[in-house]
Backbone bond lengths (Angstrom), bond angles and torsions (degrees), N, CA, C in turn:
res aa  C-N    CA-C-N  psi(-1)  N-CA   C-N-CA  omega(-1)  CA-C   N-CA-C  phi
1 X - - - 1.462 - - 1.526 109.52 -
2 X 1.796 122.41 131.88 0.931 112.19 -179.49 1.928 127.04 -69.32
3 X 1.141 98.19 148.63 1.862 93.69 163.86 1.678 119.23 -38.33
4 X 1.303 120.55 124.36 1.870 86.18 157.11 1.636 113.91 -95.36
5 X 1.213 129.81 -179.92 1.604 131.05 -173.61 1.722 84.06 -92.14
6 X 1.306 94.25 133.08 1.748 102.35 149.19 1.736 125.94 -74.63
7 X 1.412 116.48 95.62 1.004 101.59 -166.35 1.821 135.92 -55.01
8 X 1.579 123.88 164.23 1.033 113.34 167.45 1.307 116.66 96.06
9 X 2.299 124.66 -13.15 0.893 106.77 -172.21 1.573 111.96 -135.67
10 X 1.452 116.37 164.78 1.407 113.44 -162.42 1.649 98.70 -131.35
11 X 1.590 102.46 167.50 1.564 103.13 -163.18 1.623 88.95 -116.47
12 X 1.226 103.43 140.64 1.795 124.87 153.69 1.239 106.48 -93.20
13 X 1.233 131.74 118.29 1.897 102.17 139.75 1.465 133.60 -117.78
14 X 1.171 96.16 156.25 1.537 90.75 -174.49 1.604 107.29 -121.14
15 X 1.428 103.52 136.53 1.443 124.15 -175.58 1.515 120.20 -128.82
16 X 1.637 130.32 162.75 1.421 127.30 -167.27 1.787 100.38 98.53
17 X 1.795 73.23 163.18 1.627 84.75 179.19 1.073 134.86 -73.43
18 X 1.496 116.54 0.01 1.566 120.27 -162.07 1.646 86.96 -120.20
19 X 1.289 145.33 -5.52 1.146 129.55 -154.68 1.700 112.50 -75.01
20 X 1.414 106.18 -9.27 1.528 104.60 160.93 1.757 131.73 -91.56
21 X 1.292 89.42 -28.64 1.920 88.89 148.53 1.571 105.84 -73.07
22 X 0.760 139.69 -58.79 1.787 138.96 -151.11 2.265 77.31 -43.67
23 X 1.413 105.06 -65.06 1.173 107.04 -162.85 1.693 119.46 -55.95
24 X 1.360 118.40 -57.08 1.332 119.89 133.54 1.383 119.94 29.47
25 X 1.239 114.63 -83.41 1.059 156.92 -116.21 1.717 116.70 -110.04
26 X 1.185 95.89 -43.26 1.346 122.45 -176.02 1.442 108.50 -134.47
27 X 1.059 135.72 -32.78 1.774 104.83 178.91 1.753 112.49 -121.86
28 X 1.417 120.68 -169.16 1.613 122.58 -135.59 1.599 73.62 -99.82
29 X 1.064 167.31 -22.23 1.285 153.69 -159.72 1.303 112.90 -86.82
30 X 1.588 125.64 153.44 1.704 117.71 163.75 1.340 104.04 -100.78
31 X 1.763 102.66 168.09 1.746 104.88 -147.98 1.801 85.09 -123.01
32 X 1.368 108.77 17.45 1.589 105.55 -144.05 1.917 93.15 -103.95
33 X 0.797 107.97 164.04 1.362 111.87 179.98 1.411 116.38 42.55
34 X 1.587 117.64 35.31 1.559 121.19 -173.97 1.178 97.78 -102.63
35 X 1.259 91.16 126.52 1.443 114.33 171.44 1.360 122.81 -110.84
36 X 1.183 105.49 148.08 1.836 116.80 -154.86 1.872 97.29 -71.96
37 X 1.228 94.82 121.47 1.674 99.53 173.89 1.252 100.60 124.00
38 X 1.355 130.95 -29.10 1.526 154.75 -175.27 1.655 103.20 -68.22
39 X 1.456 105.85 132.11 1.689 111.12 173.83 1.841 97.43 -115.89
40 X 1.222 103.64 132.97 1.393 98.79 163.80 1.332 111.52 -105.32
41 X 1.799 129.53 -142.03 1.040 124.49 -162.21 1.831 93.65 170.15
42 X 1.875 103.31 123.54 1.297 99.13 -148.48 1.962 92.19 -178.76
43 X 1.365 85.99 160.84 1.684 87.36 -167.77 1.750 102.15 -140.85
44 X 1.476 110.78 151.68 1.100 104.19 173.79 1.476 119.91 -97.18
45 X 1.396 136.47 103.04 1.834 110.95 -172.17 1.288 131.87 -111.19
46 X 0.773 117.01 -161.25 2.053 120.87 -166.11 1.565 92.91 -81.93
47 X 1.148 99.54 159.82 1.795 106.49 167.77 1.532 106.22 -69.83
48 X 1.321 126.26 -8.87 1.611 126.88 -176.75 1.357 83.33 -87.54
49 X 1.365 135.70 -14.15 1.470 123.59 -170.72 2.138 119.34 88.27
50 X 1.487 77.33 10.46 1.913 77.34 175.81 1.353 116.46 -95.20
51 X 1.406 129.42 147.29 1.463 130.38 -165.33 1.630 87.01 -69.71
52 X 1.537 112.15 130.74 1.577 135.22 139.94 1.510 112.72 -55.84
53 X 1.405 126.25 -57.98 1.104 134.01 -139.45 1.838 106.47 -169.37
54 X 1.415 141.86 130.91 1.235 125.08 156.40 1.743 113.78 -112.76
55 X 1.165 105.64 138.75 1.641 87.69 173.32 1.946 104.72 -133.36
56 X 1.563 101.15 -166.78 1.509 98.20 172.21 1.797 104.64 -120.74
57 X 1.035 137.26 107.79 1.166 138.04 165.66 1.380 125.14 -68.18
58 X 1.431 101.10 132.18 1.656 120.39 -173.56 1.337 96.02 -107.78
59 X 1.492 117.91 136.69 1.541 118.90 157.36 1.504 110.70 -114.45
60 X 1.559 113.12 132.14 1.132 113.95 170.00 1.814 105.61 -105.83
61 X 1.409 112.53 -156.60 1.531 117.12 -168.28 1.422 89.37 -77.13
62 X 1.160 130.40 -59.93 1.714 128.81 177.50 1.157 144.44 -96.48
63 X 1.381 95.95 0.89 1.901 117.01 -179.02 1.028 118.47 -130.37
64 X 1.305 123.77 159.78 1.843 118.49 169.03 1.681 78.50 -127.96
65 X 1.619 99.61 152.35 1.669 121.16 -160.38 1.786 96.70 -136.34
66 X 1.337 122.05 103.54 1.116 135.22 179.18 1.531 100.36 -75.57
67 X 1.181 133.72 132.59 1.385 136.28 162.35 1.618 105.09 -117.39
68 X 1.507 129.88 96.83 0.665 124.81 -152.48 2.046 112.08 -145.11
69 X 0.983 152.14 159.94 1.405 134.55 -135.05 1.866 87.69 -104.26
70 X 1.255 91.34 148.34 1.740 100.74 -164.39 1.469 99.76 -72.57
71 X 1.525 129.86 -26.47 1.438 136.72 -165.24 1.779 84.79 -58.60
72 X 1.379 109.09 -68.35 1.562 135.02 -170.86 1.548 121.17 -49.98
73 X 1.829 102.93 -16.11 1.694 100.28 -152.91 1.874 114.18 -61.58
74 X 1.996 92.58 -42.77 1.359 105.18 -152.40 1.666 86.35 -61.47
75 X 1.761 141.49 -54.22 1.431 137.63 -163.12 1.137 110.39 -47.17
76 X 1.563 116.94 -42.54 1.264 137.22 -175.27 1.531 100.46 -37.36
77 X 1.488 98.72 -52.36 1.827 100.63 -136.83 1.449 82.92 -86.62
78 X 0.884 122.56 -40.21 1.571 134.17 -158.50 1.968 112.34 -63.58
79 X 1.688 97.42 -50.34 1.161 90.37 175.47 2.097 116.28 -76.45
80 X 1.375 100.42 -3.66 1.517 97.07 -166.36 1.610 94.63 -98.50
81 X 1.724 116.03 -22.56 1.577 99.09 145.32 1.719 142.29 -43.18
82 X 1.310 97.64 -32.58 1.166 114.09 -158.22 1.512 116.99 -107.88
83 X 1.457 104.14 -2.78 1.454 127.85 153.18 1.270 114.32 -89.78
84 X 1.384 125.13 -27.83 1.828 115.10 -167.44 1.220 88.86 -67.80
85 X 1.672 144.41 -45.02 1.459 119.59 -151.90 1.481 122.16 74.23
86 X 1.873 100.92 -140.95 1.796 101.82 160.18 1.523 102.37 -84.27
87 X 1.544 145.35 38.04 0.978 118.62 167.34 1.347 137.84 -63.99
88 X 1.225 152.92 -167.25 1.770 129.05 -178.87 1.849 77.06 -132.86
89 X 1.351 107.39 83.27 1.238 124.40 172.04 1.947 115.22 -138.32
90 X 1.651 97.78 109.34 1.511 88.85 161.21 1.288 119.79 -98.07
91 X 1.794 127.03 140.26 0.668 127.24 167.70 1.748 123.27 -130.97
92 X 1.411 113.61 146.37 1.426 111.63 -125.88 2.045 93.89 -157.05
93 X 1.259 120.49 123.49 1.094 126.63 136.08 1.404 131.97 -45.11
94 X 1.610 142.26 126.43 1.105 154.56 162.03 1.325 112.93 -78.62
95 X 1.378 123.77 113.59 1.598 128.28 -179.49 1.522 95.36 -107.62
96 X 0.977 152.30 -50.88 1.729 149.47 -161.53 1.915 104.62 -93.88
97 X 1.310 122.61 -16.65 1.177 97.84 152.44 1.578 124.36 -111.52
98 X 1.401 109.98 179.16 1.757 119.07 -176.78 1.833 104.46 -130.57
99 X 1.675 107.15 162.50 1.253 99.55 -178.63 1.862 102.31 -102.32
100 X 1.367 113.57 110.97 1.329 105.60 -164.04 1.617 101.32 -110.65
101 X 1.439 120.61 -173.35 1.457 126.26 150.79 1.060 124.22 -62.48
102 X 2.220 123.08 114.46 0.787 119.88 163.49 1.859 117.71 -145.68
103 X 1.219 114.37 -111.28 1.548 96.72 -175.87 1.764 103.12 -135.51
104 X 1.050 111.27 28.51 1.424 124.67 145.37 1.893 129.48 -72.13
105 X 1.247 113.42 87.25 1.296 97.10 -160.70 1.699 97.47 -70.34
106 X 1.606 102.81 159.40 1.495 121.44 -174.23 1.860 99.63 -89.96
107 X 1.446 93.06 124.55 1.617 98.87 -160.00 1.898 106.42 -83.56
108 X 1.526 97.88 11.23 1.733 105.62 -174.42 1.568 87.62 -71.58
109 X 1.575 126.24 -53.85 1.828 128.66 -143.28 1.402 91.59 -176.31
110 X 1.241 111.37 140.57 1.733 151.52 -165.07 1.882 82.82 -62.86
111 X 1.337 84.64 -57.10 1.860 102.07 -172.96 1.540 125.61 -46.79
112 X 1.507 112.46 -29.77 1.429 115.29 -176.73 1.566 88.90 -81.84
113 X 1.406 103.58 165.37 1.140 147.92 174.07 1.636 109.61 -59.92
114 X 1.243 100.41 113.88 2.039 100.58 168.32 1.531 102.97 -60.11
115 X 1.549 94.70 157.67 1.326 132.76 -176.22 1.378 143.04 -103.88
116 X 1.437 132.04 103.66 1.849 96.88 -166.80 1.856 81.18 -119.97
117 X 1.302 125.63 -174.31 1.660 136.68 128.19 1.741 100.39 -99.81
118 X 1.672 76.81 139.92 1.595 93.23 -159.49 2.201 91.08 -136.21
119 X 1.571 97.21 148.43 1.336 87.76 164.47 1.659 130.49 -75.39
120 X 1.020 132.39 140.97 1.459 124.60 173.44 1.396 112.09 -34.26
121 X 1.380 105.34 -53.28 1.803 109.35 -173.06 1.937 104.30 -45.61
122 X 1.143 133.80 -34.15 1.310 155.51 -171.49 1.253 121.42 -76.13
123 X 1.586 117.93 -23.08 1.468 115.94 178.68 1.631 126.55 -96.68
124 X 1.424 112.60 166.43 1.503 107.16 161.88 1.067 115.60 -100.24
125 X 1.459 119.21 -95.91 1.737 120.07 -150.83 1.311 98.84 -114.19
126 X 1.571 130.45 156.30 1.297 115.06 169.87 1.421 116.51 -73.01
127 X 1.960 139.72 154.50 1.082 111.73 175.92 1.383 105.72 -85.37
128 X 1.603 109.18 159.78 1.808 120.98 -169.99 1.435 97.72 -53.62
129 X 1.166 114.50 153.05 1.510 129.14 -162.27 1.480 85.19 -92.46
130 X 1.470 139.71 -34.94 1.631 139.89 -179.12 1.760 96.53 -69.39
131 X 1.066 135.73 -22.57 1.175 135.44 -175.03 1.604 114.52 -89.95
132 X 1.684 120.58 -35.78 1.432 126.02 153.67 0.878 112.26 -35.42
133 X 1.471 106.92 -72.07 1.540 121.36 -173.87 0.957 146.09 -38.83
134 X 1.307 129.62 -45.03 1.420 151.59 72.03 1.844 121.47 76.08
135 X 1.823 79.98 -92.64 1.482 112.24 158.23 1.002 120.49 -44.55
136 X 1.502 102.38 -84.79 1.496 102.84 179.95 1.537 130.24 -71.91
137 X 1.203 124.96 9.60 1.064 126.56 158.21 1.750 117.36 -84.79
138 X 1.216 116.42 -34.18 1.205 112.20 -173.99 2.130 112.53 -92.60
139 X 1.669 97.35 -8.17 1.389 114.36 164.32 1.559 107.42 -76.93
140 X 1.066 115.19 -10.01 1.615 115.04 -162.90 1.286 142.11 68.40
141 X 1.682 100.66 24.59 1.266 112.51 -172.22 1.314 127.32 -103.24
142 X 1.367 127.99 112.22 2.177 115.42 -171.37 1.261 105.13 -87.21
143 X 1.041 103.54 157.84 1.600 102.52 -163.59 1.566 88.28 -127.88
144 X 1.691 107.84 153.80 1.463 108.85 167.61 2.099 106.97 -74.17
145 X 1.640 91.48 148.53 1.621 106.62 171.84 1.648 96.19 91.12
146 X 1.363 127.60 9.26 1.064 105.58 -179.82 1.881 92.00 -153.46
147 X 1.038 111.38 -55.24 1.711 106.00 168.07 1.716 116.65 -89.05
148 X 1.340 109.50 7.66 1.525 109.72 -176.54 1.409 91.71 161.59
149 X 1.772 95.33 162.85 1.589 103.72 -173.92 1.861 88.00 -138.22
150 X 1.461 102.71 -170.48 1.673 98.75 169.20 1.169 128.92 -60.32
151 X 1.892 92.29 149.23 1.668 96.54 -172.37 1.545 131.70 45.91
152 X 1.252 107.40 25.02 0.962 103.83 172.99 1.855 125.32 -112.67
153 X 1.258 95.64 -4.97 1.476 104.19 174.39 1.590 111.94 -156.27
154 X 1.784 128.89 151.57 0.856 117.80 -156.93 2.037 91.46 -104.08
155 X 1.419 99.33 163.10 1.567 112.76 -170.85 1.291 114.63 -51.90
156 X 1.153 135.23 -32.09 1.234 151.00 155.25 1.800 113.20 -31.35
157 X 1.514 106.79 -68.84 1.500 136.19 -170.07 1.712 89.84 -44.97
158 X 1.408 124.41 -49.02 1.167 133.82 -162.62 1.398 116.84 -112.43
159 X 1.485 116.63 12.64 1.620 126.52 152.64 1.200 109.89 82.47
160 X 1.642 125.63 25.72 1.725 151.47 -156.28 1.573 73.28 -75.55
161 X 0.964 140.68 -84.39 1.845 149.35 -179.34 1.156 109.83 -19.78
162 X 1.510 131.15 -52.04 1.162 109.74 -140.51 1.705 88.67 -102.21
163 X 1.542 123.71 -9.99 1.167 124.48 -170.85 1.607 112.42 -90.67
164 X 1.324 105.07 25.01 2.079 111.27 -158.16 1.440 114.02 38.00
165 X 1.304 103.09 60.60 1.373 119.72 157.92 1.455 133.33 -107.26
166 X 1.709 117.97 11.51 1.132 131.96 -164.29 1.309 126.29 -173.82
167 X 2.076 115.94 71.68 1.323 87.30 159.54 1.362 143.41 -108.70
168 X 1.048 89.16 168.28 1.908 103.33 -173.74 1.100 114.05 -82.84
169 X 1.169 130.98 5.30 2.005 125.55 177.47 1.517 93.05 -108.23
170 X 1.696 122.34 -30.66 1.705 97.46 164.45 1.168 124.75 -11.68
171 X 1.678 101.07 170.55 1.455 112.20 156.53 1.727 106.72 -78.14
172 X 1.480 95.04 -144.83 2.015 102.09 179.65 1.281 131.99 -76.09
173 X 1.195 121.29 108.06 1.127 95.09 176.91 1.999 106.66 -116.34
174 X 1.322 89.71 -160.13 1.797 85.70 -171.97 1.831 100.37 -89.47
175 X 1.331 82.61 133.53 1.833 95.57 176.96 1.924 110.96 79.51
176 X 1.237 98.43 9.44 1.506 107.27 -160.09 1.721 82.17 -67.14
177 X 1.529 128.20 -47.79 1.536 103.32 -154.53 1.708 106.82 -75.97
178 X 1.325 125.75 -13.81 1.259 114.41 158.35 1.726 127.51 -48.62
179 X 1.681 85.20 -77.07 2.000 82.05 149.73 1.133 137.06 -11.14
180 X 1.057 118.31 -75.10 1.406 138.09 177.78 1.400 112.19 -48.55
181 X 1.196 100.47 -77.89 1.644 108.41 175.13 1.972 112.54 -48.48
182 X 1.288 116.59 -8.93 1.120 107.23 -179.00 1.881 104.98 -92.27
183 X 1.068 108.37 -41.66 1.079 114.64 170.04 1.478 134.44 -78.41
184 X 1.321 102.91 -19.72 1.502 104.13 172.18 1.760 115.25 -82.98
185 X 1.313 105.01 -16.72 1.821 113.67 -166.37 1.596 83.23 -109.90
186 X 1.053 136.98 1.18 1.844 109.83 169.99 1.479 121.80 108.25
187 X 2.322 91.93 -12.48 1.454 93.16 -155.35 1.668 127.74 -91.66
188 X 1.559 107.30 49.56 1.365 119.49 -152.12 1.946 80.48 -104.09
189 X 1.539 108.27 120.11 1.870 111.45 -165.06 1.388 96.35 -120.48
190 X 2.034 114.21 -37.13 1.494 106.35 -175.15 1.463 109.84 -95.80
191 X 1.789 132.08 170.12 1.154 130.66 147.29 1.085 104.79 -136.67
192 X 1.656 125.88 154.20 1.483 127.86 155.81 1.528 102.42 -63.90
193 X 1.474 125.57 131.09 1.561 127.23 151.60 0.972 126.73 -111.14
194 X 1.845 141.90 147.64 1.280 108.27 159.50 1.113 121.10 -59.19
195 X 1.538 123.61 -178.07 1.392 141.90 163.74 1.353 108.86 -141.62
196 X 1.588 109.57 150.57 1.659 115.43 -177.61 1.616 98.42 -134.94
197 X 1.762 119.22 129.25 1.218 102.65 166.20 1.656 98.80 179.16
198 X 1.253 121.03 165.72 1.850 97.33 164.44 0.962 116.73 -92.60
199 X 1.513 118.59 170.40 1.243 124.65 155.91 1.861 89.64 104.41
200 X 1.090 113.45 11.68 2.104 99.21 -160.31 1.239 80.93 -67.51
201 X 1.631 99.52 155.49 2.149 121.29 163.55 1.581 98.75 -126.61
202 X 1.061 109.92 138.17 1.501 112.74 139.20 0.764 125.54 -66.17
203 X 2.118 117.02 111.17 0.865 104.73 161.12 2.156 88.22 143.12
204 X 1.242 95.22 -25.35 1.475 115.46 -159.52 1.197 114.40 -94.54
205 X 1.718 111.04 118.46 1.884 113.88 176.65 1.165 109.91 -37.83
206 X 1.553 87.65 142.94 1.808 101.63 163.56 1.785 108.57 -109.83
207 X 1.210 94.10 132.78 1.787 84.50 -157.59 1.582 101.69 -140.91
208 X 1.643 102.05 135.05 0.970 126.48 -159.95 1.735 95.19 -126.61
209 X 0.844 157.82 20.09 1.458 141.96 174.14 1.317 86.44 134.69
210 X 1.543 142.47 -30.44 1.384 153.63 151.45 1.086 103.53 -137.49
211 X 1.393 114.33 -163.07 1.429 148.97 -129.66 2.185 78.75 -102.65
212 X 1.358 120.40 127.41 1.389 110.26 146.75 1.156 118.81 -134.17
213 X 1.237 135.64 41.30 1.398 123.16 -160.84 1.877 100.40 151.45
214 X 1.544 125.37 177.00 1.046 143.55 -166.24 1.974 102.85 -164.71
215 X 1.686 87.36 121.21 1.951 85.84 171.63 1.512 124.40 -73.07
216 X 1.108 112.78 80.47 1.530 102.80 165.02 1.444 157.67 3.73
217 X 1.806 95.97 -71.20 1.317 126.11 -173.93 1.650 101.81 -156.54
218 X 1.231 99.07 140.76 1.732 129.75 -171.99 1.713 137.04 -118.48
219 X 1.341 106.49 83.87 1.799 96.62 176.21 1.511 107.81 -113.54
220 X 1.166 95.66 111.63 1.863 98.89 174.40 1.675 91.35 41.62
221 X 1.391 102.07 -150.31 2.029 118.68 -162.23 1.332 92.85 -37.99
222 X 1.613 142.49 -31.56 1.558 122.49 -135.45 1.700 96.90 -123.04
223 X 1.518 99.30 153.26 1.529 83.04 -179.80 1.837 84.81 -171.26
224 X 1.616 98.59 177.00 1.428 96.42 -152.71 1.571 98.50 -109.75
225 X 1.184 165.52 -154.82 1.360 156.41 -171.76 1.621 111.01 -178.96
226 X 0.791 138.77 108.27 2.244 134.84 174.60 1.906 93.29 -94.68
227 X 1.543 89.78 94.06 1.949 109.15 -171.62 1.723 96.79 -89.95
228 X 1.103 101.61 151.93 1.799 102.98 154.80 1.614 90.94 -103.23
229 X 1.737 94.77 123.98 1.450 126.16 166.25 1.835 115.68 -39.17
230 X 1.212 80.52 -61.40 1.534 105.29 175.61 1.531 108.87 -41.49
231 X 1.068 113.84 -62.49 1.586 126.06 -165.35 1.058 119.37 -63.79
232 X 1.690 107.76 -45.91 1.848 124.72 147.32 1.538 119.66 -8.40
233 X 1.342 97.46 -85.48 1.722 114.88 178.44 1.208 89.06 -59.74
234 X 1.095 150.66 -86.35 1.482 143.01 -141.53 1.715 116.53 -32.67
235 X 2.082 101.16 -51.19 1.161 102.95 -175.42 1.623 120.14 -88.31
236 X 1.467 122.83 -5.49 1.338 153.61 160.22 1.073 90.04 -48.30
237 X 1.414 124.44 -84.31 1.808 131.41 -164.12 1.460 110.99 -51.94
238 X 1.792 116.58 -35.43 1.388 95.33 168.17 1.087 117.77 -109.72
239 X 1.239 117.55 41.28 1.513 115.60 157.02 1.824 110.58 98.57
240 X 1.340 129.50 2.08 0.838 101.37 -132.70 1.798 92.72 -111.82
241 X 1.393 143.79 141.31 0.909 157.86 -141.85 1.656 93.63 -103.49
242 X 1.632 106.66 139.83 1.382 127.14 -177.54 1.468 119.36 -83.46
243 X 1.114 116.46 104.83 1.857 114.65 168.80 1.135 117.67 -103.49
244 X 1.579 111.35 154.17 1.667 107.20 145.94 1.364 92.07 -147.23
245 X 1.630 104.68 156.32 1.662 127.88 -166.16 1.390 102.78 46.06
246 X 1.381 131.58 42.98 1.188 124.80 -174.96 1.835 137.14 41.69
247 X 1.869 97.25 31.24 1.878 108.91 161.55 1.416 90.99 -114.34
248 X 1.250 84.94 176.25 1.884 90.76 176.24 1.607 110.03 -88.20
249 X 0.986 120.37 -166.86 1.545 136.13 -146.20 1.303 110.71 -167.33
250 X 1.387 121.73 137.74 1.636 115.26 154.05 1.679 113.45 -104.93
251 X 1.342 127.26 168.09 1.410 108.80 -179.34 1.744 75.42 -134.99
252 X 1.477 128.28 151.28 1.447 162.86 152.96 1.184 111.87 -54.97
253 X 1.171 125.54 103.42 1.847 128.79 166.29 1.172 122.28 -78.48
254 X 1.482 138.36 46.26 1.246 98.38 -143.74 1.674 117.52 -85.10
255 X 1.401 143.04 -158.24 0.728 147.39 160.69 1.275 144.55 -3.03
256 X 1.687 95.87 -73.25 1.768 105.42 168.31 1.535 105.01 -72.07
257 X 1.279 120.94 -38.25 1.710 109.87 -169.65 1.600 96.59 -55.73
258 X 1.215 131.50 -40.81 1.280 120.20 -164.19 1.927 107.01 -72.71
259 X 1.071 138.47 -28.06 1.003 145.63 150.16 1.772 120.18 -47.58
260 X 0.934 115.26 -45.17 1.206 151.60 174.80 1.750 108.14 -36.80
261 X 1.620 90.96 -70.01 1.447 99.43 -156.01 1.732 96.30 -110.97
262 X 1.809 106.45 16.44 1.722 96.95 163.50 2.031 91.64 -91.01
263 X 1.218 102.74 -42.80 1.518 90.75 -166.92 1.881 109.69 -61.97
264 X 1.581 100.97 -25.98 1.949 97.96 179.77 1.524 97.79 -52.32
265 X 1.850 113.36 -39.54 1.612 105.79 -146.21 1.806 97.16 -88.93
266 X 1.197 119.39 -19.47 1.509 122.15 145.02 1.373 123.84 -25.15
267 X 1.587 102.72 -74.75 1.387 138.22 172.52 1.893 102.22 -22.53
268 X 1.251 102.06 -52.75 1.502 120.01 -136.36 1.601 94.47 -93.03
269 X 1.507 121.62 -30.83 1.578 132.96 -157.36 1.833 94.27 -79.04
């Protein structure tokens, strides 16, 4: 059975001896204990600390393989040119391969779809972009070009943390002391959530007594939401029932948010 292409995404790679400092160095992931066969998952961001770009990194014996969203690729490559310096780093667009289905699981959710790089000569059909969507919407995952583009939201806002996309005991990376400081002082206010309900739009308040949030991303009933946390509990405590386009709505708690927002309300006492 053929591969299908995962739509939407394009390959960097990076090769040479330094290409794991270059990374190091500059983005939210650790490079340390990677082991060849291993995909991580990691973003590059602004010195204000807003995601540029997120991708999932593959390491092979001589390459690291960016799989990363085609809207995003050319900034990607450009600013990680312009970080190597004198590093002994090539870095390089892939035209003859694609990021298709294979047996790399995707380290965002159990739920998305495995991963291989595959040659073009090797694939079939792309899968339907309503069928991505799909997935990762009901995995809980926003993807850049469709729930956010650059600089426009910080890793947090879009759950870069909770998916091991970010650690914080690294060394430096770019935008890291924003990061940091957001998470070390309490000050994490947005999350992506799902949402279930009809009628969702992109684009459309989620409203609780006001305005808390905006839907993102949309498949049939399910759709993804960037909420202020804060505002959540607020309208919870008084009671007040979730809309958008004026039907009701459910919003997803899951797990870590509930952890989450006992230590914010700690934070706050």
């Amino acid at each position: 059975m053929s591969k299908r292409i995962i739509p939407n995404r394009s390959i960097i790679r990076l090769s040479g001896p330094d290409m794991l400092a270059l990374l190091e160095r500059t983005v939210t992931h650790s490079v340390d204990n990677w082991n060849t066969g291993e995909m991580r998952y990691g973003a590059l961001l602004t010195p204000q600390g807003k995601i540029v770009a997120d991708y999932l990194a593959m390491l092979s014996l001589d390459n690291i393989y960016l799989d990363v969203h085609s809207g995003a690729a050319d900034d990607l490559e450009k600013r990680l040119k312009l970080f190597r310096l004198r590093s002994d780093v090539v870095i390089e667009r892939l035209t003859d391969d694609v990021v298709t289905e294979g047996s790399w699981a995707d380290v965002r959710s159990a739920q998305l779809p495995h991963r291989a790089i595959s040659p073009k000569a090797e694939i079939g059909l792309e899968m339907p972009r309503e069928e991505w969507h799909a997935a990762r919407i009901a995995a809980g995952v926003p993807e850049w070009g469709a729930d956010y583009r650059a600089s426009e939201v910080f890793p947090t806002d879009v759950n870069l943390d909770v998916m091991g996309g970010i650690d914080y005991k690294k060394g430096c990376f770019v935008g890291q002391e924003v990061a940091s400081r957001m998470k070390r002082k309490g000050k994490i206010r947005k999350r992506t959530l799902p949402v279930h309900g009809e009628g969702l739009k992109v684009g459309a308040d989620v409203l609780a007594g006001s305005s808390i949030g905006t839907i993102s991303s949309v498949s049939g009933t399910h759709g993804l939401a960037l909420l202020r946390t804060d505002r959540l509990v607020s309208a919870e405590a008084a009671g007040h029932a979730f809309t958008c386009g004026g039907r009701p709505i459910t919003i997803d708690r899951p797990a870590w948010l509930d952890l989450e927002l006992i230590a914010l309300s700690a934070a706050n006492d």
